[in-house]
C-alpha positions as CSV (number, residue, x, y, z in Angstrom):
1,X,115.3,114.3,71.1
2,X,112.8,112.4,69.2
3,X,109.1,112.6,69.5
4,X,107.2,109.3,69.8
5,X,104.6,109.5,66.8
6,X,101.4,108.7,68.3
7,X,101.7,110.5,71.6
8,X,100.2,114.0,71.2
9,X,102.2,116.4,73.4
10,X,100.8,117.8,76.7
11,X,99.5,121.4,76.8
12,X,101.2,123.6,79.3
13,X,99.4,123.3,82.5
14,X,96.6,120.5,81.9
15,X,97.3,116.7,84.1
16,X,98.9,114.2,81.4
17,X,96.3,111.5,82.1
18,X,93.2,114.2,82.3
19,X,94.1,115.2,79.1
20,X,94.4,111.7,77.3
21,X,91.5,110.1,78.9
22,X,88.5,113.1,80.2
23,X,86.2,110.9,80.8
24,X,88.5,108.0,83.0
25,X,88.1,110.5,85.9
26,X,84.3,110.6,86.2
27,X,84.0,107.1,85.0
28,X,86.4,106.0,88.0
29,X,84.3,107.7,90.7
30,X,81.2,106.8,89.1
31,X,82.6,103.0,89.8
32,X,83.9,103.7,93.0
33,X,80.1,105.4,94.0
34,X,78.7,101.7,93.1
35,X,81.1,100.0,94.9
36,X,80.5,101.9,97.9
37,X,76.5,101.3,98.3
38,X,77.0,97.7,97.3
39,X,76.2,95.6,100.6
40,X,78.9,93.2,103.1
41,X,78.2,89.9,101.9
42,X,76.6,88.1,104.8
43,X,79.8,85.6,104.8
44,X,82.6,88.3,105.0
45,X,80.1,89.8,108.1
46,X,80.7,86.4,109.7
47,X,84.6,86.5,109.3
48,X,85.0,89.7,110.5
49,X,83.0,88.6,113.8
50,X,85.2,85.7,113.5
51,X,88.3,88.2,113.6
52,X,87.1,90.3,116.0
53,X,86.3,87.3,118.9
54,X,89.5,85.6,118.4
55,X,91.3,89.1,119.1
56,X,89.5,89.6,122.0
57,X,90.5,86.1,123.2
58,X,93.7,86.6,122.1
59,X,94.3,89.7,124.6
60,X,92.9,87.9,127.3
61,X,95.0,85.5,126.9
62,X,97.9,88.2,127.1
63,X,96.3,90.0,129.8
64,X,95.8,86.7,131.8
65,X,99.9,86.1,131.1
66,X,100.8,89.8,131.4
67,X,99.1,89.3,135.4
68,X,101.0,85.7,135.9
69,X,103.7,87.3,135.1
70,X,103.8,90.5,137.7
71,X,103.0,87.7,140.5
């Protein structure tokens, strides 16, 4: 078999990617720390309570049928 030229060959027992890219790892959660304190943008806030109220009319609306229905 044939060896691709610029791909250095994996040590036994290290992770492929770990051992290409050391730093991706803690760069990556570094990221994902930031993105985690960032705040809810006031607007997506409002269509979530959006969501949530038509849901809840939404099952009374079902529950309302659901009792019709056992009449």
């Amino acid at each position: 078999m044939t060896e691709h030229p610029k791909r250095t060959p994996v040590p036994q027992g290290a992770s492929g990617a770990a051992t290409f890219y050391p730093g991706v790892s803690a760069q990556l959660k570094e990221y994902y720390r930031s993105v985690e304190e960032e705040g809810i943008p006031d607007r997506f806030l409002r269509l979530l309570e959006k969501l949530d109220m038509a849901e809840k009319r939404a099952e009374g609306t079902s529950e309302s049928r659901a009792a019709l229905n056992e009449r």
